[in-house]
C-alpha positions in Angstrom: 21.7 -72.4 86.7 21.3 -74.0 83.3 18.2 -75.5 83.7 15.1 -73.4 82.1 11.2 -74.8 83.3 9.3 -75.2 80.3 6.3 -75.9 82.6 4.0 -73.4 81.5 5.0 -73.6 77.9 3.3 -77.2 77.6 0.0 -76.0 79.5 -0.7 -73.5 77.1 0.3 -75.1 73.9 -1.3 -78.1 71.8 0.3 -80.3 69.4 4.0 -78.3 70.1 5.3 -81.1 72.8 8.3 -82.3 70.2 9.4 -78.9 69.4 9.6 -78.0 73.9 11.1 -81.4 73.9 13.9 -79.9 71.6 14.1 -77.0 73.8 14.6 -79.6 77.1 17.7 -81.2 74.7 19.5 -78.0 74.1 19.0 -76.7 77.2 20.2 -80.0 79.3 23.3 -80.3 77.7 22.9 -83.4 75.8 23.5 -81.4 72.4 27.2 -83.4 71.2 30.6 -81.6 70.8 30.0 -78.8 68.0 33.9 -79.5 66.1 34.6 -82.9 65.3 33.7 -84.3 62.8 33.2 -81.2 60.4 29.9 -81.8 58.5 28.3 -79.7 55.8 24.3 -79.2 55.5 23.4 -78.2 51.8 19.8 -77.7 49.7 20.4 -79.7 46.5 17.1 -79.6 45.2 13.3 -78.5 46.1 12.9 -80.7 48.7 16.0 -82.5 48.9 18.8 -82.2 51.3 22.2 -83.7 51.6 24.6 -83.9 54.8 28.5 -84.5 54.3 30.8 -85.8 57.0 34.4 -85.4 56.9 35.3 -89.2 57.7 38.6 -89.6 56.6 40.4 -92.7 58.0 37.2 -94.5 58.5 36.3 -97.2 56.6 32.5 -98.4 55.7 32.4 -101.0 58.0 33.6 -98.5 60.9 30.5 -95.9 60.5 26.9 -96.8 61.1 24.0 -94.2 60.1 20.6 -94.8 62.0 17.6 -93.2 62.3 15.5 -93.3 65.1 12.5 -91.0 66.0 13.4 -88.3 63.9 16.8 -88.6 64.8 19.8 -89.1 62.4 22.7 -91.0 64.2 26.7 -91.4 62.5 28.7 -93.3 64.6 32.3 -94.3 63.7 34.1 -96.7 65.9 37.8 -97.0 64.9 38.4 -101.0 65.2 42.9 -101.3 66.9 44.5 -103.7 64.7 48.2 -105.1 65.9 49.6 -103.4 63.4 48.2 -100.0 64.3 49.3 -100.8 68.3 52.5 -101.7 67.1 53.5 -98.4 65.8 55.4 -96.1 67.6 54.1 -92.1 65.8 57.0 -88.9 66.0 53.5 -86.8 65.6 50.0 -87.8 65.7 48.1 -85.1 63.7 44.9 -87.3 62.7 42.8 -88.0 65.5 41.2 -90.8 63.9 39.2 -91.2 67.1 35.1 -92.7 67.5 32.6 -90.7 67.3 28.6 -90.1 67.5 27.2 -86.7 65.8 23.0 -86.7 65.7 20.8 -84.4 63.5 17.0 -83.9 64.5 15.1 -83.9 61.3 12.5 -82.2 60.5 8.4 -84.0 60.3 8.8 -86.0 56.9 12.0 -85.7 56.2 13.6 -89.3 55.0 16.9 -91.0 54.7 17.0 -91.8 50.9 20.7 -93.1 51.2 24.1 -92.7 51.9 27.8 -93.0 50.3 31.1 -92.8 51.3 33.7 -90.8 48.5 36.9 -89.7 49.6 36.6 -89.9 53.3 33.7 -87.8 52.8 30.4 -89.7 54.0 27.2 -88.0 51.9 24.1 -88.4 53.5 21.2 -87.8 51.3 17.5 -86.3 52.7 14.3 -85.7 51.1 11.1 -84.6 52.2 7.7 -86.3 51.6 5.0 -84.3 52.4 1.8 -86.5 52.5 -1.0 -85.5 49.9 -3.5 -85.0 52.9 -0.6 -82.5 54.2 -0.4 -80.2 51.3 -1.6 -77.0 50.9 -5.1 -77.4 48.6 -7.4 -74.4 47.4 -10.8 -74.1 47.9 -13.3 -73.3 45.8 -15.9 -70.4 47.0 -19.3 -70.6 46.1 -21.9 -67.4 46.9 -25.1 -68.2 48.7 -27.5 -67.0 45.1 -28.3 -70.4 43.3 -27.3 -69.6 40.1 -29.9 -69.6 37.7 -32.8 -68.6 39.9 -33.8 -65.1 39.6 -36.3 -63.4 42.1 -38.8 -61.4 41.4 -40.5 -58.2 43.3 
């Protein structure tokens, strides 16, 4: 039994329905294969982020990056040639097969571009935290009016 009722978790909670909905995609099995391709995730700055793919073999017109409701989609669809079907391989090492690996990002977190060096494809991230968002301080006042000083 794999499946886990998150049931009671949406009853009692408000404003969390993405994050069970995460929980329902883990838990269902949807989550891709964990090995191929191998990806770093680093921090490169204060709010920036920056994915690498190992994509070697693939070309930039054979990978496709989307995002779609906060979710970051590389595909890579290896296109036959005849001269590819024509060759006859001792040992086939390099895969070179299609694939489809997806990221959930996190709220605010944007796409800011991406480049392809070396069979490496670098994904660049950066989170915009709305002004209205941000943390603010408040100012605290006491209930005397300044000024005003009663007598007894």
């Amino acid at each position: 039994m794999r499946s886990i009722d998150l049931t009671p978790l949406y009853r009692s909670t408000v404003g969390f329905d993405r994050l069970a909905q995460m929980l329902d995609q883990v838990t269902s099995g949807d989550a891709p294969a964990p090995g191929y391709p191998p990806y770093n995730i680093e921090k490169t700055g204060e709010s920036a982020y920056r994915i690498t793919l190992a994509v070697a073999g693939f070309g930039e017109d054979e990978l496709n990056v989307e995002v779609k409701d906060q979710t970051l989609t590389v595909t890579a669809r290896k296109q036959e040639t005849e001269e590819a079907a024509a060759r006859v391989y001792l040992h086939r090492g390099i895969a070179e097969r299609g694939f489809e690996r997806r990221f959930q990002l996190a709220d605010h977190v944007k796409v800011s571009g991406a480049e392809l060096v070396n069979g490496l494809l670098h994904i660049d991230l950066v989170r915009e935290v709305p002004e209205a968002l941000k943390p603010r301080t408040i100012a605290i006042s006491t209930g005397a009016q300044s000024g005003k000083v009663i007598e007894g």
